[in-house]
SEDOGU-616906 format. One record per residue (C-alpha): residue in three letters; residue number from 0; x, y, z. Coordinates in pm, 1 decimal. Layout:
<mardos>
<residu Ala num NUM px X py Y pz Z> .
...
</mardos>
This chain:
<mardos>
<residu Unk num 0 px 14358.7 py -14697.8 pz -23284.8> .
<residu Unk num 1 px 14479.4 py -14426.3 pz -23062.5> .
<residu Unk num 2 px 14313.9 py -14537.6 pz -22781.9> .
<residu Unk num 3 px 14427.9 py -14889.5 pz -22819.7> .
<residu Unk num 4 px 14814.4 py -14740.8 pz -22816.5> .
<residu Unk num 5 px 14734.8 py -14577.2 pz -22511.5> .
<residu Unk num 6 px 14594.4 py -14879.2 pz -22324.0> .
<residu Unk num 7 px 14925.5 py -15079.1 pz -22448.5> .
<residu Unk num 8 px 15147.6 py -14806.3 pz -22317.7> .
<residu Unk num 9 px 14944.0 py -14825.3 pz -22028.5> .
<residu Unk num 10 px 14941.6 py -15172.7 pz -21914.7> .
<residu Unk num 11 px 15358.0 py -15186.0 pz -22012.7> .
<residu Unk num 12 px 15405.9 py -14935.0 pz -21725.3> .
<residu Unk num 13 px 15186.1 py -15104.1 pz -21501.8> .
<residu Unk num 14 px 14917.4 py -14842.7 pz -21410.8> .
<residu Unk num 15 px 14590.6 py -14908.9 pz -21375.4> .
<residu Unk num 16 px 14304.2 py -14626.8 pz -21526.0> .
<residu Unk num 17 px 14298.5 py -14460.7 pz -21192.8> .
<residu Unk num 18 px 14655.4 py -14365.0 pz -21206.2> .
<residu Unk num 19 px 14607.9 py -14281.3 pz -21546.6> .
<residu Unk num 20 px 14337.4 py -14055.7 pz -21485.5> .
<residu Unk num 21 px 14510.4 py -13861.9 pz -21173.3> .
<residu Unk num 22 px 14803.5 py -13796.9 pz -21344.8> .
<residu Unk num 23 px 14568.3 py -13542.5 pz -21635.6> .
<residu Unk num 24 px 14313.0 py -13465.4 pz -21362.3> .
<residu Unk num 25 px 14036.9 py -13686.4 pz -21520.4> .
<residu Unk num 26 px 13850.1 py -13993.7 pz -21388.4> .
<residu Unk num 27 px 13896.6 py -14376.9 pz -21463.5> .
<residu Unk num 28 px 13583.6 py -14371.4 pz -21647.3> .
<residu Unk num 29 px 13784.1 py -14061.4 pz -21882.6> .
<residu Unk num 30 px 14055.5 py -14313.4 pz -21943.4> .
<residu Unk num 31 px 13826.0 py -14604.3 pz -21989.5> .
<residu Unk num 32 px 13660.3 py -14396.2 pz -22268.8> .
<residu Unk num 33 px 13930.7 py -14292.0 pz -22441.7> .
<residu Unk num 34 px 14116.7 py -14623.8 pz -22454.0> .
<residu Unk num 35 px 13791.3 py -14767.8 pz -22656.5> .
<residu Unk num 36 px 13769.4 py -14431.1 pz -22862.0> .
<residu Unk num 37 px 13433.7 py -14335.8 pz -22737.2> .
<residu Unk num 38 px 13580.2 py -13977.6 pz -22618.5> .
<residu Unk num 39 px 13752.2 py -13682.5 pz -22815.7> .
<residu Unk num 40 px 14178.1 py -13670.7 pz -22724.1> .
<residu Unk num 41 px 14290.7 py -13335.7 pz -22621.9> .
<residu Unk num 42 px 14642.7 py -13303.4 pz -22733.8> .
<residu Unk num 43 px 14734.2 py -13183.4 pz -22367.4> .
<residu Unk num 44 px 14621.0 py -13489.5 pz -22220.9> .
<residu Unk num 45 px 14811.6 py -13725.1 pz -22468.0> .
<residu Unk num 46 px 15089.8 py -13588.4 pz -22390.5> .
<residu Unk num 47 px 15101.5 py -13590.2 pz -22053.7> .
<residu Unk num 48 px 14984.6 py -13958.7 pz -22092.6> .
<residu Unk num 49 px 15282.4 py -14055.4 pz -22290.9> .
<residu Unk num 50 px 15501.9 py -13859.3 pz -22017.1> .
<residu Unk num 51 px 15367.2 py -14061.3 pz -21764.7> .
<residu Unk num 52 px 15415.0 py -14440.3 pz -21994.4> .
<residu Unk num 53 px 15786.4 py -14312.7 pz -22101.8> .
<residu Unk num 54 px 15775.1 py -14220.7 pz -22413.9> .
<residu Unk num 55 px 16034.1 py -13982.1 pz -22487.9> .
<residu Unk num 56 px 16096.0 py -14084.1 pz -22829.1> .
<residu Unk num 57 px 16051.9 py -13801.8 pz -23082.9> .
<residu Unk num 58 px 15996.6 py -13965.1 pz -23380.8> .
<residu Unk num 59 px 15710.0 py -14212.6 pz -23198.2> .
<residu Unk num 60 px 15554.3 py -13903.5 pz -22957.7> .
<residu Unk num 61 px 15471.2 py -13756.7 pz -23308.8> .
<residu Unk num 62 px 15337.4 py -13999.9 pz -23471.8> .
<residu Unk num 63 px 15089.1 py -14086.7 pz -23152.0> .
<residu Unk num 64 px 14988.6 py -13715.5 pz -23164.7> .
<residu Unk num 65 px 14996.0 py -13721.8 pz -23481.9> .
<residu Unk num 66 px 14697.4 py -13995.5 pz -23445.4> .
<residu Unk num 67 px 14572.7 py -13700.0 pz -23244.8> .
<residu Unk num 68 px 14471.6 py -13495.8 pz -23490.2> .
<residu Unk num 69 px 14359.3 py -13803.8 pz -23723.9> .
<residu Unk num 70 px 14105.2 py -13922.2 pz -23429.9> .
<residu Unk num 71 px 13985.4 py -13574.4 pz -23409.9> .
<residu Unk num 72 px 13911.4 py -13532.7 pz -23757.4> .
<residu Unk num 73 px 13540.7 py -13676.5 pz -23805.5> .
<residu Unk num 74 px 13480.7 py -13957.0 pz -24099.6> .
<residu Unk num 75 px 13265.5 py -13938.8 pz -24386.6> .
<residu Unk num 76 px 13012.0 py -14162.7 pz -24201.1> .
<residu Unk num 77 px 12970.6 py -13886.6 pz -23911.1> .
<residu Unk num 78 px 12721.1 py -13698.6 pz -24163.7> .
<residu Unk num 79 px 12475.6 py -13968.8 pz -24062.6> .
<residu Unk num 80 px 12503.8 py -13937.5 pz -23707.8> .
<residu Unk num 81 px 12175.7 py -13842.5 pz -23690.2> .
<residu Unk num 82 px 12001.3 py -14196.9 pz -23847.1> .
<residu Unk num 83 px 12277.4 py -14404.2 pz -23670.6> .
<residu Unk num 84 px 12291.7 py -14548.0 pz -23289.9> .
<residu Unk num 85 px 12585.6 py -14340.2 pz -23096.2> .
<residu Unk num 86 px 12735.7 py -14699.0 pz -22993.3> .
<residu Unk num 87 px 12740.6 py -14802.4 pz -23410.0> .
<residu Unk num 88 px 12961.0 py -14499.5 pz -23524.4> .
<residu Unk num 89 px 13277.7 py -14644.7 pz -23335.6> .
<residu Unk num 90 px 13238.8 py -14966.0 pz -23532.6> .
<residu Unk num 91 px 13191.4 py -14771.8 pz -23865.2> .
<residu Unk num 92 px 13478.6 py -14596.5 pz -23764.7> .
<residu Unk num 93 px 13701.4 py -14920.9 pz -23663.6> .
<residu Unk num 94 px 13582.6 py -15070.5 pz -23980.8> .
<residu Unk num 95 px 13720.7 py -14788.5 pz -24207.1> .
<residu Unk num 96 px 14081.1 py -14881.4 pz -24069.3> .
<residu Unk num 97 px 14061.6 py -15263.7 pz -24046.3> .
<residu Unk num 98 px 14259.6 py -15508.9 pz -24316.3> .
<residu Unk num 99 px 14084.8 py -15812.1 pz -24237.1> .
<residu Unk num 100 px 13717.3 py -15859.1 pz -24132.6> .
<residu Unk num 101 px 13580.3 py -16166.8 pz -24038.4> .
<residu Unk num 102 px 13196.7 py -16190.6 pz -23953.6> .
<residu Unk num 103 px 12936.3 py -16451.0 pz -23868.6> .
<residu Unk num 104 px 12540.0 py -16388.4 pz -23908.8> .
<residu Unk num 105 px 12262.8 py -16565.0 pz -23831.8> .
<residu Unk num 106 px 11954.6 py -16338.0 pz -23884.5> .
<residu Unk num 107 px 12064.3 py -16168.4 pz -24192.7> .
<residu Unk num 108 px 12293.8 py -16143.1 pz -24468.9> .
<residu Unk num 109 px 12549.7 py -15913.7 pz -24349.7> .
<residu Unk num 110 px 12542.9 py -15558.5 pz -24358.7> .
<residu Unk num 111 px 12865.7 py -15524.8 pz -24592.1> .
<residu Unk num 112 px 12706.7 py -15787.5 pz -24845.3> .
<residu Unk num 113 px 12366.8 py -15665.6 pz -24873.4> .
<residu Unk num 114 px 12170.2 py -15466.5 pz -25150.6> .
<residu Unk num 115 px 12008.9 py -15167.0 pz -25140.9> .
<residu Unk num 116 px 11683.7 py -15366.2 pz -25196.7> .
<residu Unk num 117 px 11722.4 py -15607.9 pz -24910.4> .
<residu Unk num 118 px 11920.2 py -15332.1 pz -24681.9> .
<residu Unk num 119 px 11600.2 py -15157.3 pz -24705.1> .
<residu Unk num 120 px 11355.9 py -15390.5 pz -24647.3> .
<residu Unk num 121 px 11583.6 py -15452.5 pz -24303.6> .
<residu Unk num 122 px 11587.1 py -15110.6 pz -24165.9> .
<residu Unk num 123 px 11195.7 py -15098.2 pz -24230.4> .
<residu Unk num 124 px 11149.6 py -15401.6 pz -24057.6> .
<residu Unk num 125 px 11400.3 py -15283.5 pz -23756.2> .
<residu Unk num 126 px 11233.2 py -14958.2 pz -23788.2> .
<residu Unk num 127 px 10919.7 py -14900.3 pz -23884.8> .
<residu Unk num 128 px 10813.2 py -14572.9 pz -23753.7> .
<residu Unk num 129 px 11158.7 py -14431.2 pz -23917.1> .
<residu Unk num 130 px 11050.5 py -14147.4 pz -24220.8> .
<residu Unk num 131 px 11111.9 py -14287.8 pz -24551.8> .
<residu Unk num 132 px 11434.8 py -14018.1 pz -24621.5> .
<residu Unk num 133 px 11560.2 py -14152.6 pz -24276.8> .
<residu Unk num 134 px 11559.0 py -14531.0 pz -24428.1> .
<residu Unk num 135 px 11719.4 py -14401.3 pz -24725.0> .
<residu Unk num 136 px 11995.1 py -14189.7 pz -24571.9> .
<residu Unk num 137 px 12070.3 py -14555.9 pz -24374.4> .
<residu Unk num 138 px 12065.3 py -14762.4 pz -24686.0> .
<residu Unk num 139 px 12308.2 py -14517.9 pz -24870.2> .
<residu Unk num 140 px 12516.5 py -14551.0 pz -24578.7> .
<residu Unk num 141 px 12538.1 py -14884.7 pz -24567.0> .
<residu Unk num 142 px 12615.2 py -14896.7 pz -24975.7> .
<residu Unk num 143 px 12901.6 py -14629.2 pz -24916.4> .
<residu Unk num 144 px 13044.5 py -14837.9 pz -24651.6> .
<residu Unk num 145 px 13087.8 py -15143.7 pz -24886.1> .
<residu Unk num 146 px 13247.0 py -14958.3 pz -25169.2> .
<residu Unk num 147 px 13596.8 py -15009.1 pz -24997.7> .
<residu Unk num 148 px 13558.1 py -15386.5 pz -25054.0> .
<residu Unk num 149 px 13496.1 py -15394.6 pz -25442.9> .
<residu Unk num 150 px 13837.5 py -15191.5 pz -25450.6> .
<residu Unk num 151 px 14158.5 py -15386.2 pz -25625.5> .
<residu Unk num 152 px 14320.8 py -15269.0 pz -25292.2> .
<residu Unk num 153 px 14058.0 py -15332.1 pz -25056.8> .
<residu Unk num 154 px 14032.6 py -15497.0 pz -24726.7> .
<residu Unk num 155 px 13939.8 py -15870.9 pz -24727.3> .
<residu Unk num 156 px 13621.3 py -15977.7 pz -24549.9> .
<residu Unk num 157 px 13522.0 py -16335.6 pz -24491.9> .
<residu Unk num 158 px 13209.4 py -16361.2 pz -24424.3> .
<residu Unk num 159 px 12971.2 py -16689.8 pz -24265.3> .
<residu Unk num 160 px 12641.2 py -16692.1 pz -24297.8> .
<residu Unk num 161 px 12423.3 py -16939.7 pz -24109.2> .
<residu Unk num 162 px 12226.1 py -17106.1 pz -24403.5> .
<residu Unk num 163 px 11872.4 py -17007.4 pz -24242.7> .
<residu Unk num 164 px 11958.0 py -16624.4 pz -24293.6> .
<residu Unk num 165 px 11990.4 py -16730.6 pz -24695.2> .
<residu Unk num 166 px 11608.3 py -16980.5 pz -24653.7> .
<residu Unk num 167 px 11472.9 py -16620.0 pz -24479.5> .
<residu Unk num 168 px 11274.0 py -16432.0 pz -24738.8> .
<residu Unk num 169 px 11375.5 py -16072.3 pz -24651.7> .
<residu Unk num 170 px 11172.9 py -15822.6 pz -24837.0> .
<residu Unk num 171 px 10962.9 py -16096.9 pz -25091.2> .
<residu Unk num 172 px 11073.2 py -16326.1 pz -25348.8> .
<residu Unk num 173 px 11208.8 py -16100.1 pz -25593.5> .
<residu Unk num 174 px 11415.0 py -15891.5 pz -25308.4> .
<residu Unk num 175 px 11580.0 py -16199.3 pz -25174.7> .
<residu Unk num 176 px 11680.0 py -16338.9 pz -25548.5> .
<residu Unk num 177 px 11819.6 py -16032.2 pz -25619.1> .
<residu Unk num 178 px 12044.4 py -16044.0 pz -25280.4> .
<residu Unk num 179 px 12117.2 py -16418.7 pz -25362.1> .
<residu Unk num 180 px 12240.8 py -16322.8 pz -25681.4> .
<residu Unk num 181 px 12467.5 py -16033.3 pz -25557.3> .
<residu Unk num 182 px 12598.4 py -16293.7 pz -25348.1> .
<residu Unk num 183 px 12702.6 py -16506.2 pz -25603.0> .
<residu Unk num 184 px 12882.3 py -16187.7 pz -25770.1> .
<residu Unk num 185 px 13087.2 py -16069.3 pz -25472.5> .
<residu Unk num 186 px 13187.0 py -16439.3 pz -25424.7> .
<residu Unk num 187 px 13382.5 py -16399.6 pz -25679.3> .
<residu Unk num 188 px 13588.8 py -16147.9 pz -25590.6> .
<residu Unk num 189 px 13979.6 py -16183.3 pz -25455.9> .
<residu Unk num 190 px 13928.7 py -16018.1 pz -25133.8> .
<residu Unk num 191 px 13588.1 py -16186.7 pz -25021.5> .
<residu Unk num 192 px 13588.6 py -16506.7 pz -24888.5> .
<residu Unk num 193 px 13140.8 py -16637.6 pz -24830.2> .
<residu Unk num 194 px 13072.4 py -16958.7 pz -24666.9> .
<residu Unk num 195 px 12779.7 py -17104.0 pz -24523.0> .
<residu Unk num 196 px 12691.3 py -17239.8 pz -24216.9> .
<residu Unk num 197 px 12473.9 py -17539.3 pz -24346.8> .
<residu Unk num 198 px 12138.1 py -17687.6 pz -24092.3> .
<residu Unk num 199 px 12296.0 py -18037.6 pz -24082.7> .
<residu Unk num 200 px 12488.1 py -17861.8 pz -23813.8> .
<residu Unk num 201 px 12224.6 py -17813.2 pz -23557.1> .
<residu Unk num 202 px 12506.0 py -17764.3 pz -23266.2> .
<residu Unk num 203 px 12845.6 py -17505.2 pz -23367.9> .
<residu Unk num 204 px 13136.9 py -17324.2 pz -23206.6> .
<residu Unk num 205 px 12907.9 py -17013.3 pz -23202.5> .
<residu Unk num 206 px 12582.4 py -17042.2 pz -23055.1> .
<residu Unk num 207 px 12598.3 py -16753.8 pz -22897.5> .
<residu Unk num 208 px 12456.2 py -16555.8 pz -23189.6> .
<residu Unk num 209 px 12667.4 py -16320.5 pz -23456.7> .
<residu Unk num 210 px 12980.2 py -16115.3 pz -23438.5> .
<residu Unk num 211 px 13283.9 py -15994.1 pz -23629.1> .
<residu Unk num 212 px 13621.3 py -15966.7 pz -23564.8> .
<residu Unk num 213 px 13816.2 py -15712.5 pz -23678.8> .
<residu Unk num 214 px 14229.7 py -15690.7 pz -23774.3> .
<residu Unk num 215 px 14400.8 py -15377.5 pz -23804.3> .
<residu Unk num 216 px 14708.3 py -15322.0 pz -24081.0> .
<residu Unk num 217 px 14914.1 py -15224.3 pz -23773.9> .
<residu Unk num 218 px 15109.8 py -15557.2 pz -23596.1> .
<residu Unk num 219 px 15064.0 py -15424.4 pz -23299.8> .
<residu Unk num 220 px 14736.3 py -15337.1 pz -23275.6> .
<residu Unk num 221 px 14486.0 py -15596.0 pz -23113.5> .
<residu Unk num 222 px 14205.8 py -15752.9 pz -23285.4> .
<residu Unk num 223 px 13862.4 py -15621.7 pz -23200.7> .
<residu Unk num 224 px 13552.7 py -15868.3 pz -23146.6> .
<residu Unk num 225 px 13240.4 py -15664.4 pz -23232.1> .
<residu Unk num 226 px 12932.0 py -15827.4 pz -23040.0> .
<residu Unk num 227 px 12594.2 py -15635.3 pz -23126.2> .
<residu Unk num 228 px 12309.8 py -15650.6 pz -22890.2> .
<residu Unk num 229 px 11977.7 py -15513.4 pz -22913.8> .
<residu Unk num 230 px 12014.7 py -15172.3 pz -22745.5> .
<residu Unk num 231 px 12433.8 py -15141.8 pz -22757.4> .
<residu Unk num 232 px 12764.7 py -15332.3 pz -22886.5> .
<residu Unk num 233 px 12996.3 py -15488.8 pz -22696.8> .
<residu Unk num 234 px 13398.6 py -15387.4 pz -22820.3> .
<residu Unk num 235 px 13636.3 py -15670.6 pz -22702.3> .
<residu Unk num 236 px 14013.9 py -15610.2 pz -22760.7> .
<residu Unk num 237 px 14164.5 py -15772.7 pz -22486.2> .
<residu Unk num 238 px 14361.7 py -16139.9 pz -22543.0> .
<residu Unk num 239 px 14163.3 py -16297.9 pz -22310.4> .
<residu Unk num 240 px 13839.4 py -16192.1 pz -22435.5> .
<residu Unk num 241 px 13895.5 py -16206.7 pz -22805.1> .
<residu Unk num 242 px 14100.2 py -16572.8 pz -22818.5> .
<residu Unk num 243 px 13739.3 py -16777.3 pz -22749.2> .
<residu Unk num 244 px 13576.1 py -16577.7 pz -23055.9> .
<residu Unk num 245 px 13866.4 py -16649.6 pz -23269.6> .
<residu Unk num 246 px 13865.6 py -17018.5 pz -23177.5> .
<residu Unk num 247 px 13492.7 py -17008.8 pz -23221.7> .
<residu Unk num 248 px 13534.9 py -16813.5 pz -23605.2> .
<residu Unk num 249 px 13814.6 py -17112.2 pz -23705.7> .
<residu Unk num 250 px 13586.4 py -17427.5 pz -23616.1> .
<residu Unk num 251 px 13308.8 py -17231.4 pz -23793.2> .
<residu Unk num 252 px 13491.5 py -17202.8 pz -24131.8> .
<residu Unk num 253 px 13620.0 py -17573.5 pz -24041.8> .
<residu Unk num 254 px 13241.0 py -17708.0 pz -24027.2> .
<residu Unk num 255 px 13103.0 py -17438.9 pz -24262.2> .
<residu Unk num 256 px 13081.2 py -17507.6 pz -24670.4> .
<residu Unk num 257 px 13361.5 py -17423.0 pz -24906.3> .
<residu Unk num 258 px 13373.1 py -17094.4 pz -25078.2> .
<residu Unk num 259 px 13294.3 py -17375.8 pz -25367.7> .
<residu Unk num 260 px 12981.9 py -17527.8 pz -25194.9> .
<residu Unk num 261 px 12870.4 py -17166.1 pz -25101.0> .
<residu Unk num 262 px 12792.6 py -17121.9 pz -25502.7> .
<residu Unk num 263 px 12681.1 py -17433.0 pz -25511.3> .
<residu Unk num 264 px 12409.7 py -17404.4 pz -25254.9> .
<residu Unk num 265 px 12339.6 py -17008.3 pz -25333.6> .
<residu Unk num 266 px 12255.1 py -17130.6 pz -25699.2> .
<residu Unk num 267 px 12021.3 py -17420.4 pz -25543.9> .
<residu Unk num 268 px 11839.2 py -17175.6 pz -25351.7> .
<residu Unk num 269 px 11799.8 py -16980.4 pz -25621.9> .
<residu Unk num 270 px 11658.8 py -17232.2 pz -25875.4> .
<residu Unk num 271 px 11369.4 py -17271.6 pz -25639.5> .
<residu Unk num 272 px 11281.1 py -16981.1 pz -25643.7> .
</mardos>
């Protein structure tokens, strides 16, 4: 979130990351990492950053370095640094402060919806040299990160799942009824909205494979479109980049099935099994 401030404040003085980076001694590629949070903020340079971008305010030069010390302080999930890809722990980390996610999967039920049981059987098949305490530290990292959205005052995900990730049998029968059945459960909750993607539409707004989109509580904090690939994630927060994925996430709840028709089809799918 800091880093996203800075890149506003930034672009509203019209510098590019070069000029940025002169002004605290550091490189482009410094400034480039920080804006997208992959870098620890020294208070030193933060302030010198807002010097340069004009912000003499007191009350808003605190609470930016303020956002100092919060960046700096490492999140629960950082205990599992070890079992986690170094490019995954800055979406972890975005997710924790989002309001709104919105996510579309094709290969999978998604991450934030899954059981233990079927979580498990994923990481195994993802990684199957990984020890067995590895796979376990992973699923109850992946359990912990959901508990935020079974809260009263949790964030609200909406969730669409491409109806052949539901037909794949992840893990054997019994695995994948038990998931199906979970699914049906967190349906019902306030802050999770589940719709399917059904086959009958063999051409969609996103063909280009699965992402999320994340919003922040903050109004003036951009969206982030979260694009994982097979070695690395792509982190989109610029207008430009993030309007086509947004267009694409609208016509996909447009053609997709009603939260209704979700339990409707779930249920099918789980009668024959």
């Amino acid at each position: 979130m800091l880093g996203a401030s800075l890149r506003r404040l930034r672009e509203a003085c019209g510098l590019d990351r070069g000029q940025a980076g002169f002004h605290i001694r550091a490189s482009e590629s410094k400034i480039s990492r920080m804006e997208l949070g992959r870098v620890g903020f020294k208070t030193r340079d933060v302030e010198d950053l807002l010097t340069l971008y004009g912000v003499v305010d007191d009350a808003e030069r605190r609470a930016l370095l303020e956002m100092v010390r919060e960046a700096n302080t490492p999140g629960w999930w950082h205990k599992y640094s070890a079992e986690l890809p170094s490019w995954f722990t800055t979406y972890v980390g975005l997710e924790e402060a989002a309001s709104v996610i919105r996510t579309y999967e094709v290969q999978f039920v998604p991450g934030l919806l899954q059981t233990a049981s079927y979580a498990r059987s994923v990481f195994q098949l993802g990684n199957p040299d990984a020890s067995p305490d590895k796979i376990e530290r992973r699923v109850h990292m992946r359990m912990q990160r959901q508990e935020r959205f079974t809260q009263k005052d949790g964030p609200k995900l909406w969730a669409v799942i491409d109806e052949a990730a539901l037909k794949r049998t992840i893990g054997g029968r019994e695995v994948m009824s038990e998931q199906l059945q979970h699914l049906l459960e967190v349906a019902a909750l306030p802050n999770i909205t589940l719709q399917v993607m059904p086959f009958r539409f063999g051409k969609h707004a996103a063909e280009g494979g699965a992402f999320s989109i994340l919003r922040f509580p903050e109004s003036d904090l951009s969206d982030v479109v979260y694009v994982e690939q097979l070695w690395g994630a792509l982190y989109l927060d610029k207008r430009e980049d993030v309007d086509p994925y947004l267009t694409a996430m609208e016509q996909l709840c447009v053609e997709s099935t009603t939260p209704g028709g979700t339990v409707e089809l779930i249920g099918g799918l789980l009668r024959k099994m």
